[in-house]
TORMAR-932065 format. One record per residue (C-alpha): residue number from 1; x, y, z. Coordinates in steps of 0.2 Angstrom, whole numbers, padded with zeros to 4 digits, always signed. Example, Ala and Ser with C-alpha at 12.3 -4.5 7.8 and 13.67 -1.06 7.14 Angstrom:
# residues 2
{1,{+0062,-0022,+0039}}
{2,{+0068,-0005,+0036}}
This chain:
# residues 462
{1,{+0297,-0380,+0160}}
{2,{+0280,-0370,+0159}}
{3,{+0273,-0379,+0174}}
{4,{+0289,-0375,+0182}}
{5,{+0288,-0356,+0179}}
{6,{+0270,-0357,+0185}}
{7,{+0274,-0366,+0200}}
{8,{+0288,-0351,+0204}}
{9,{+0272,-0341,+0200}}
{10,{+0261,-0348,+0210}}
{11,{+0274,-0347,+0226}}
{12,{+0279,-0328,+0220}}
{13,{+0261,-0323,+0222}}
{14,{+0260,-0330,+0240}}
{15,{+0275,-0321,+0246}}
{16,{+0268,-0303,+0236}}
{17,{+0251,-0306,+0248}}
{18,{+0262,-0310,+0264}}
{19,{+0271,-0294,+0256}}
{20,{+0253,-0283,+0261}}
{21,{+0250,-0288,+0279}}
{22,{+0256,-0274,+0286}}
{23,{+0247,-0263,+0274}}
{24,{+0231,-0268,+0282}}
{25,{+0238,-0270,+0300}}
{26,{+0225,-0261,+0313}}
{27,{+0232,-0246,+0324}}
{28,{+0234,-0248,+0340}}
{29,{+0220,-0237,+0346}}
{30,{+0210,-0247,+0337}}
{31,{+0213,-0260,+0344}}
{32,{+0209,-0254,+0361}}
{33,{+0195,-0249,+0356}}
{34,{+0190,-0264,+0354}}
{35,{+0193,-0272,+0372}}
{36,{+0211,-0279,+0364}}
{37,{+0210,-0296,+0355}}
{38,{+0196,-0308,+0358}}
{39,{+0193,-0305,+0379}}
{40,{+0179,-0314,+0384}}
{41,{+0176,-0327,+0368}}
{42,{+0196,-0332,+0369}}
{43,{+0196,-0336,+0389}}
{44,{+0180,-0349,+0383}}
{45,{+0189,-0356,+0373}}
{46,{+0206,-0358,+0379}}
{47,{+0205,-0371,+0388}}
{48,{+0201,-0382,+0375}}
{49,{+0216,-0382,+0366}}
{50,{+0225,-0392,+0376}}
{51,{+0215,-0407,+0371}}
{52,{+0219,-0406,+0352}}
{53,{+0230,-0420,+0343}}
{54,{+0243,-0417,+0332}}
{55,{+0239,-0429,+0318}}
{56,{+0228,-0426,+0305}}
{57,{+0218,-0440,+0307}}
{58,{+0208,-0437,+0319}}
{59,{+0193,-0446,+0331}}
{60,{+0182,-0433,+0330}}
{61,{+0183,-0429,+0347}}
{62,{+0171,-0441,+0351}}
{63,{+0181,-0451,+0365}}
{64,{+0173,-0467,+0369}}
{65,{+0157,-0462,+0364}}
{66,{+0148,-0472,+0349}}
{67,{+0139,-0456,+0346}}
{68,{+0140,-0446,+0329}}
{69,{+0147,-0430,+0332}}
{70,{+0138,-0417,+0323}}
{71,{+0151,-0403,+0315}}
{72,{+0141,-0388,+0305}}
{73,{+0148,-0380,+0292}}
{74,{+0147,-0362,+0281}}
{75,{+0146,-0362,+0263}}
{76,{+0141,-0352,+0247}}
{77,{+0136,-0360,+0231}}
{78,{+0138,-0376,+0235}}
{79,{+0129,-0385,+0222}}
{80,{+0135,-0377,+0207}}
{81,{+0155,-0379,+0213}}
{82,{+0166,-0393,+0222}}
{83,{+0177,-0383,+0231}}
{84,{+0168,-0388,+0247}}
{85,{+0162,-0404,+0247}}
{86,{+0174,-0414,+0240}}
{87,{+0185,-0411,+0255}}
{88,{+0170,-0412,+0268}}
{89,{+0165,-0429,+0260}}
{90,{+0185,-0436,+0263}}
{91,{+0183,-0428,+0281}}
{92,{+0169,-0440,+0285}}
{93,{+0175,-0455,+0277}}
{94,{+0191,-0453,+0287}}
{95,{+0182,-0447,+0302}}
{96,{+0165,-0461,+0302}}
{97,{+0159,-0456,+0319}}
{98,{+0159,-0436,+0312}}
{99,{+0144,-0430,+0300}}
{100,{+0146,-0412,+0290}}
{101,{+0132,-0403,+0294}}
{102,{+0132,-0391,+0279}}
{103,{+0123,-0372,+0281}}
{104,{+0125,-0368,+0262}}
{105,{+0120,-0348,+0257}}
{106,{+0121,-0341,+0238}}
{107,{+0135,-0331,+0237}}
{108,{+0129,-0313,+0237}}
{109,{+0120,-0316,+0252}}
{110,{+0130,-0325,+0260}}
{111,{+0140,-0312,+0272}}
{112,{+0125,-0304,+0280}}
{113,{+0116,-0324,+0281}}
{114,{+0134,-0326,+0292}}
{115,{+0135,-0310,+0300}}
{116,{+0115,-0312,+0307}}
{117,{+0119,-0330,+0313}}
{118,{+0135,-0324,+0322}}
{119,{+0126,-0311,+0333}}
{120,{+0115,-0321,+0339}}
{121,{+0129,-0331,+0347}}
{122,{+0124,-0349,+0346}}
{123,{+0135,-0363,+0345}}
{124,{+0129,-0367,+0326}}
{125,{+0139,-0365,+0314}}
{126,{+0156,-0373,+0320}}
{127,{+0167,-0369,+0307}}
{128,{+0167,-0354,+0294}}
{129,{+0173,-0352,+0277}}
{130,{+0177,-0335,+0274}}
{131,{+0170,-0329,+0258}}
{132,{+0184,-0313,+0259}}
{133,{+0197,-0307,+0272}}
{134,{+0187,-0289,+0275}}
{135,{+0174,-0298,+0283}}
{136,{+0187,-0309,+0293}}
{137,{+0192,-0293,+0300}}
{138,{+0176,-0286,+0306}}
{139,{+0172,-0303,+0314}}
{140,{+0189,-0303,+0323}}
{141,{+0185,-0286,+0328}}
{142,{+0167,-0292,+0336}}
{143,{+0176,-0307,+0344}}
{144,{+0165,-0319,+0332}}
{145,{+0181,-0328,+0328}}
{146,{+0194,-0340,+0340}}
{147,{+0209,-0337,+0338}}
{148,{+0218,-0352,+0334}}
{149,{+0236,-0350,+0341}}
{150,{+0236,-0361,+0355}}
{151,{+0232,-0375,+0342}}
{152,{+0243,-0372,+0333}}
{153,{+0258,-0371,+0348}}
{154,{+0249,-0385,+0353}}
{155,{+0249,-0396,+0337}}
{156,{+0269,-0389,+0332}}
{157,{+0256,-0385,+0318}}
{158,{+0269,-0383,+0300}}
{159,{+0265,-0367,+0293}}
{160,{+0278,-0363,+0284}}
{161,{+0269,-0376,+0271}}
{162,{+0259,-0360,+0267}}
{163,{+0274,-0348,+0259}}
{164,{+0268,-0333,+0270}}
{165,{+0249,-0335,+0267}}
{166,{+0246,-0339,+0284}}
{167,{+0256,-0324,+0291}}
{168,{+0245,-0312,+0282}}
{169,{+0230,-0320,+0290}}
{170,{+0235,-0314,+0306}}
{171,{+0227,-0298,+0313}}
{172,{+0231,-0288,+0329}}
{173,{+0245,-0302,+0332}}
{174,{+0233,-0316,+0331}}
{175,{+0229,-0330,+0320}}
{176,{+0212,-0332,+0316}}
{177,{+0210,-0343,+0301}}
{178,{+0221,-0354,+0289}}
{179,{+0223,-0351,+0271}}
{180,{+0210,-0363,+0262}}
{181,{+0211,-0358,+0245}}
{182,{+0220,-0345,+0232}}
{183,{+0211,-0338,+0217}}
{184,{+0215,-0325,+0203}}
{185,{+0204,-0316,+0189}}
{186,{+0210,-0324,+0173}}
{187,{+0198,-0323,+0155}}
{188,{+0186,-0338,+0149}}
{189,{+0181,-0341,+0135}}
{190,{+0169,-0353,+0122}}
{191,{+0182,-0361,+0110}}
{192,{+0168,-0367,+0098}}
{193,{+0159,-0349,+0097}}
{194,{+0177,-0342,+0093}}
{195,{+0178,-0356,+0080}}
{196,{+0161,-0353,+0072}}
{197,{+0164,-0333,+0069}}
{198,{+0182,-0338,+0064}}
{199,{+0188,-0326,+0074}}
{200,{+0205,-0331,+0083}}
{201,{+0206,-0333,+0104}}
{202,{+0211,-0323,+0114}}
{203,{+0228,-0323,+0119}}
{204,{+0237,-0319,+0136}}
{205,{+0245,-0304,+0132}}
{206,{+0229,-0294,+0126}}
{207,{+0226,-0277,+0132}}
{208,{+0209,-0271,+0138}}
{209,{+0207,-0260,+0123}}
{210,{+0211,-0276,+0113}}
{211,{+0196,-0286,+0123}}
{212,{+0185,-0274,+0119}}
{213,{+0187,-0274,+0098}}
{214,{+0185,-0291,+0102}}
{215,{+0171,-0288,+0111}}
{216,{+0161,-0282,+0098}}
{217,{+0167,-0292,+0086}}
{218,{+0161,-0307,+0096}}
{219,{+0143,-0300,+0102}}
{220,{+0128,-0307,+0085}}
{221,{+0112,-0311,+0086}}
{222,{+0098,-0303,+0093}}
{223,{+0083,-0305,+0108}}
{224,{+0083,-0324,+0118}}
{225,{+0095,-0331,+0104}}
{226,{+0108,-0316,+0106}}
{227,{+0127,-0320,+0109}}
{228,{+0136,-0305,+0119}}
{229,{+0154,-0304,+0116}}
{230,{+0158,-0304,+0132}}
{231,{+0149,-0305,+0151}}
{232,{+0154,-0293,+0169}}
{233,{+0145,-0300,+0181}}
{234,{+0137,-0290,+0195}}
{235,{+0150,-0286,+0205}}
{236,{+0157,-0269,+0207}}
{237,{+0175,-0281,+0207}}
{238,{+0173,-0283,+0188}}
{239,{+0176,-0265,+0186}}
{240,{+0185,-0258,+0202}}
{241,{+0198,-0274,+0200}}
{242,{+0206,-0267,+0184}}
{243,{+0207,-0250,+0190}}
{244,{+0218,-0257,+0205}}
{245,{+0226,-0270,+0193}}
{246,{+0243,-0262,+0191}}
{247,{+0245,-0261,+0210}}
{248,{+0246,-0242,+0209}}
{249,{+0230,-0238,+0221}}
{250,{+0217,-0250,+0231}}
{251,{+0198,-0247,+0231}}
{252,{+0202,-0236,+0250}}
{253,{+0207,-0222,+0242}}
{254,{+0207,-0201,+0245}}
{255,{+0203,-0198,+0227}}
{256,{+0195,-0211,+0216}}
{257,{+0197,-0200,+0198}}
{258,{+0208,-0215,+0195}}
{259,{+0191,-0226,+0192}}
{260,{+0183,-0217,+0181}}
{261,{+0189,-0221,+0163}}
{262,{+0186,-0239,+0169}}
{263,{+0167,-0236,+0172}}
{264,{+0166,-0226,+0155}}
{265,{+0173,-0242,+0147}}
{266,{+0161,-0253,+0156}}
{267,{+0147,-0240,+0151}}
{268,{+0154,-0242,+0135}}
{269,{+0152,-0259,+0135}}
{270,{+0135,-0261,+0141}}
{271,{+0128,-0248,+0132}}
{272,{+0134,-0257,+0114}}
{273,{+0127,-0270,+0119}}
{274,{+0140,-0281,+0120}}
{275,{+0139,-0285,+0138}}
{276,{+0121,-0290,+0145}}
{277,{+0114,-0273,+0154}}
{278,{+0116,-0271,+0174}}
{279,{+0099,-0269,+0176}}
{280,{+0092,-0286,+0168}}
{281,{+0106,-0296,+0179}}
{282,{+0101,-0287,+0195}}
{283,{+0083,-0290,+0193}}
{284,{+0083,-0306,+0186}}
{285,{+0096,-0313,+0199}}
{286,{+0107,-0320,+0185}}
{287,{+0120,-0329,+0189}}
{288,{+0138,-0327,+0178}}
{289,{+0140,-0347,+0178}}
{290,{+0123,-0351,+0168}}
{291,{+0128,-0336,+0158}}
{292,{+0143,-0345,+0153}}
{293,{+0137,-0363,+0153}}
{294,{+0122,-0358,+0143}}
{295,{+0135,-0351,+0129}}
{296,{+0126,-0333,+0131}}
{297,{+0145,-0325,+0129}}
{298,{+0160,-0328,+0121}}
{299,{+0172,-0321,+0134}}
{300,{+0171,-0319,+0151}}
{301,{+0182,-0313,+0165}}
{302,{+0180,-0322,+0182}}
{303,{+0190,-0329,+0195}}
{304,{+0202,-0345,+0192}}
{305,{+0189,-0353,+0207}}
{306,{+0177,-0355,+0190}}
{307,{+0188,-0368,+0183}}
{308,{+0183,-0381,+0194}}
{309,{+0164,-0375,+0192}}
{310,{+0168,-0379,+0172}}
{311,{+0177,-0396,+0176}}
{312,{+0160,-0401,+0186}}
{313,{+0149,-0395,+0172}}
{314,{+0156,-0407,+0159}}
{315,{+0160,-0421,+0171}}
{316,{+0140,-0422,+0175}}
{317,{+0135,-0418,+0156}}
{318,{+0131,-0400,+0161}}
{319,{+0140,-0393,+0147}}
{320,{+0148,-0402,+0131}}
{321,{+0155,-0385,+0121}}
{322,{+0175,-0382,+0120}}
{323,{+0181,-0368,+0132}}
{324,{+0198,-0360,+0137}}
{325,{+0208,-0348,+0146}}
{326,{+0218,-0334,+0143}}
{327,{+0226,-0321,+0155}}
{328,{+0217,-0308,+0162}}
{329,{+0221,-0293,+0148}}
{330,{+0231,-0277,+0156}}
{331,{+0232,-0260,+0151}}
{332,{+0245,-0253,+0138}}
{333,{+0255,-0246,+0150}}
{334,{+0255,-0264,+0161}}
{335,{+0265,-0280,+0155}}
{336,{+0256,-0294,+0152}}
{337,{+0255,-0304,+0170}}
{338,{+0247,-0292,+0181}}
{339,{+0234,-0299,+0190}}
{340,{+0220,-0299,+0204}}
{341,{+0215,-0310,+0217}}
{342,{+0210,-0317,+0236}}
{343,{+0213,-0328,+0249}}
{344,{+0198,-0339,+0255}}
{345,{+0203,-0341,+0272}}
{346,{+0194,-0355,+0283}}
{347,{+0191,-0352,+0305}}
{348,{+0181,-0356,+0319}}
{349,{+0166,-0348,+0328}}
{350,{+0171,-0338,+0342}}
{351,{+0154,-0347,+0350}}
{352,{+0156,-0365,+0344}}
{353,{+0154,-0381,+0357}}
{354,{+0165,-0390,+0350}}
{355,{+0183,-0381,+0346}}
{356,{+0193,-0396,+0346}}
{357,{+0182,-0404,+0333}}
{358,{+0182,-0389,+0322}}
{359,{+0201,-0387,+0323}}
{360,{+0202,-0403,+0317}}
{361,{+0191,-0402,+0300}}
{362,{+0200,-0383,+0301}}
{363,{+0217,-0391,+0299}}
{364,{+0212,-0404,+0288}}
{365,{+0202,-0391,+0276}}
{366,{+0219,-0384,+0275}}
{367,{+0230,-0400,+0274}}
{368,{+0243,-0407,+0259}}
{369,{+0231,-0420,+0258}}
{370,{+0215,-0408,+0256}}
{371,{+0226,-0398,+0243}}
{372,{+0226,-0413,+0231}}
{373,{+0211,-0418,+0233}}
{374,{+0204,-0401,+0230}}
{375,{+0218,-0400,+0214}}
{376,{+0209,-0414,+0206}}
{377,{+0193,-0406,+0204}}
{378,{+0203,-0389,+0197}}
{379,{+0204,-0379,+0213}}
{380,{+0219,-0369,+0219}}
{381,{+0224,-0370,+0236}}
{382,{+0232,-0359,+0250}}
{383,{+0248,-0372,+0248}}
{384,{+0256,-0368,+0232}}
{385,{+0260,-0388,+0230}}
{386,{+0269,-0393,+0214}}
{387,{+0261,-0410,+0216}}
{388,{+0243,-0400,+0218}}
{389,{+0247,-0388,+0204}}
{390,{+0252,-0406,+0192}}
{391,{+0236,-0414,+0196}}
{392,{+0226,-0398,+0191}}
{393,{+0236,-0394,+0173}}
{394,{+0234,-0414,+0171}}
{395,{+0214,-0415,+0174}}
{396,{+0204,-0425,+0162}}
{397,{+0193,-0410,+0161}}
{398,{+0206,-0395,+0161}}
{399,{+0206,-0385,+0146}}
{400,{+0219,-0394,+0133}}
{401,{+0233,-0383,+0125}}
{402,{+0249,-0375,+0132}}
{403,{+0243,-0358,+0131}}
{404,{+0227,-0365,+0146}}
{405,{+0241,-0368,+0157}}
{406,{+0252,-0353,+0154}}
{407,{+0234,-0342,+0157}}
{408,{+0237,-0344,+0174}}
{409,{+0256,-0337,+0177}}
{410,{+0256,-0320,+0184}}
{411,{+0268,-0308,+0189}}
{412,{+0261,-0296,+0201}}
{413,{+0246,-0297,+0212}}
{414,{+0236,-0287,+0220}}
{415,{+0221,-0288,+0231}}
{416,{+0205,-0283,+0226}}
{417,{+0203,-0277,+0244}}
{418,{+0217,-0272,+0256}}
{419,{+0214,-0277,+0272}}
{420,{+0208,-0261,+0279}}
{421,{+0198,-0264,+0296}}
{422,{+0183,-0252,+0286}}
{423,{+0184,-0261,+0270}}
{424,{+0164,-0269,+0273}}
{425,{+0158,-0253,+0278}}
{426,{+0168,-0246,+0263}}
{427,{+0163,-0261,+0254}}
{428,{+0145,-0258,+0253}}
{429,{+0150,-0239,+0248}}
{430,{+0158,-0245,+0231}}
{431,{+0143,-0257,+0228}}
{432,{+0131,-0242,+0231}}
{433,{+0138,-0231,+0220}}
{434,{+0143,-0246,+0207}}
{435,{+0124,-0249,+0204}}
{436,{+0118,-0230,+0203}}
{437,{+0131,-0230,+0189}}
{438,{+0128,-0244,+0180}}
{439,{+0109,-0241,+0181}}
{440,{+0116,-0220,+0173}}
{441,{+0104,-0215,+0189}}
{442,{+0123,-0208,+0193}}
{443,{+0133,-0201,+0180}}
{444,{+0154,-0206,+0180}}
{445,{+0159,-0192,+0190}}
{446,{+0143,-0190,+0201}}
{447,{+0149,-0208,+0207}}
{448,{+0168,-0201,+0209}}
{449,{+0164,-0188,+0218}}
{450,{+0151,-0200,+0230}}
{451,{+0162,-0211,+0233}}
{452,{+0177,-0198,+0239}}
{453,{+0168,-0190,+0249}}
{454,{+0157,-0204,+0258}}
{455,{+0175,-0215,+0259}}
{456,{+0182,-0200,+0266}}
{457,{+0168,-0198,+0281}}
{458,{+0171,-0218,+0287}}
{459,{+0191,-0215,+0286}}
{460,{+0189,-0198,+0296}}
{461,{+0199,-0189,+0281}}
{462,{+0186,-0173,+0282}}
């Protein structure tokens, strides 16, 4: 029954993003703007369509030729999570006469590694995985991207198997991706340092001001051998995504008051020591999985992609400790179920020399087959598959318990960014301001104020 109601989640939470497409649809002067749709990188490549087979199974494109194709590929943390490779290695050993080149980046670099490659317009890399839909829509708009209609006309491609995923892909009328995976913050946290302090879990129907008595409660020690109670990385996401948590407002705003008691929490927070400071993370280039791993904190929130990084760590002796999930907590005034999340959508370079190829890898990234090859090593894919989501709560390394597979049923969904055209040159406004905050060069409202009036100016509201 449980996996049932999580299923229905799983699908419900598909249709809620399908839900916000027009949301972030472009306006029409926009787009003209912009030349209209792809112009001169679409009649390149539109010719090639017509080669492309329907089955998933695929040649490579190679013809008659012996010759290994080479197909390059974008990726970010890639040794430290499965969520890439495991389908690339299944694409070779189905495809022999195709190798994967792989052009792996760390994640916090990894837009502007991609966005430097693109505008120097060569045919490498083939295929990209789009670390968040914002930047889709600013390489759409620089006509980086192919769109990948004709494909799909061509292949009668099933995208219905997507429950309205797909359909939010699409920008100014186009497809331009396919959904590749689905995540959603939920709460870690290390069982067996819960067990020593003889305090109880966390549960999935805590509030924030619950998480952060517990917090405190969980945070001992002192210097290298100190414990915090919990762990925010970086990100200016692991404050801003509660703030837009109850779906209320989204981080493009005309007044952003409504983030402030979140930042003072955080402060909070930090300031206890109870949470590792901004500062040392930033400068020591920490990242939140070795934090975790290296039992450095008893809780932390993070996305539902982190399971499979876990699943990895204990499968290769990495890790040994006892960990679990709980819901992400929500406010008092919030149910219990609210949550926060993003597609990760996968397309094809606008300047690639081999589009049939790519389309190929493209749709089998995106496949029922890829879905559960992806669920066995705890990934969530853009198909909400019962069969994928069984595979997942049955792992040999997923957390055990009831209450680990109830963590992840929501009931509302929100993006942690809309799909505003400006939302990466609003983007980088939020992480400005989000370090002069965190580092107190800012005070709460300083940053408030900043960010108003400097999202204001890009969204011509002055």
């Amino acid at each position: 029954m449980k996996k049932r109601q999580l299923m229905a989640a799983l699908m419900a939470g598909a249709m809620v993003c399908s839900s916000l497409t027009a949301c972030g649809s472009k306006p029409a002067q926009s787009q003209e703007s912009q030349g209209g749709g792809s112009g001169q990188a679409e009649d390149a490549k539109s010719d090639q369509a017509a080669d492309s087979g329907s089955e998933t199974k695929s040649d490579g494109g190679s013809g008659s030729s012996d010759e290994k194709q080479v197909l390059s590929v974008t990726t970010w943390d890639n040794e430290s999570s499965p969520q890439f490779q495991a389908v690339i290695d299944a694409y070779e050993e189905k495809n022999p006469n195709v190798e994967i080149k792989i052009i792996d980046t760390s994640a916090d670099e990894y837009n502007n590694s991609l966005g430097i490659s693109l505008s120097a317009a060569q045919p490498d890399p083939d295929v990209i995985w789009v670390k968040d839909m914002g930047s889709m829509l600013q390489m759409a708009d620089k006509e980086q991207l192919l769109p990948i209609d004709d494909y799909i006309a061509k292949d009668n491609f099933d995208m219905s198997i997507y429950k309205g995923a797909a359909e939010q892909l699409m920008y100014n009328g186009k497809a331009y991706a396919l959904p590749y995976r689905n995540d959603w913050y939920v709460l870690y946290y290390n069982k067996d340092l819960f067990d020593a302090a003889g305090v109880e879990y966390p549960t999935n129907d805590m509030t924030w001001e619950e998480y952060y008595e517990l917090a405190a409660k969980m945070t001992s020690g002192e210097g290298s051998s100190k414990v915090y109670g919990s762990h925010n990385h970086t990100w200016q996401a692991l404050v801003t995504n509660w703030a837009v948590q109850d779906g209320k407002n989204t981080v493009v705003e005309k007044d952003y008051g409504f983030m402030k008691s979140w930042y003072e929490e955080c402060l909070a927070l930090q300031d206890n020591g109870y949470i590792q400071d901004y500062s040392t993370l930033k400068t020591a280039n920490i990242h939140y999985s070795s934090v975790f791993k290296n039992q450095q904190c008893a809780m932390m929130p993070m996305g539902t992609w982190f399971i499979a990084t876990m699943m990895q760590s204990q499968e290769e002796g990495e890790t040994d400790f006892n960990w679990g999930i709980a819901t992400i907590p929500h406010s008092k005034d919030t149910e219990a179920g609210y949550t926060v999340g993003a597609l990760t959508p996968i397309a094809i370079s606008a300047f690639t020399d081999q589009a049939d190829l790519a389309w190929d890898f493209v749709k089998y990234a995106s496949s029922e087959e890829a879905a559960e090859i992806l669920a066995k090593q705890g990934v969530f894919t853009g198909i909400p598959s019962e069969a994928a989501f069984k595979t997942i709560a049955s792992a040999e390394r997923f957390p055990e318990g009831d209450s680990n597979v109830e963590a992840l049923n929501y009931t509302h969904y929100s993006f942690d960014r809309p799909l505003d055209p400006q939302i990466e040159e609003i983007r980088t406004v939020l992480d400005e301001v989000h370090e002069m905050i965190m580092i107190h060069s800012y005070s709460v409202d300083e940053g408030i104020a900043e960010l108003t009036e400097r999202v204001a100016e890009i969204k011509g509201w002055n």
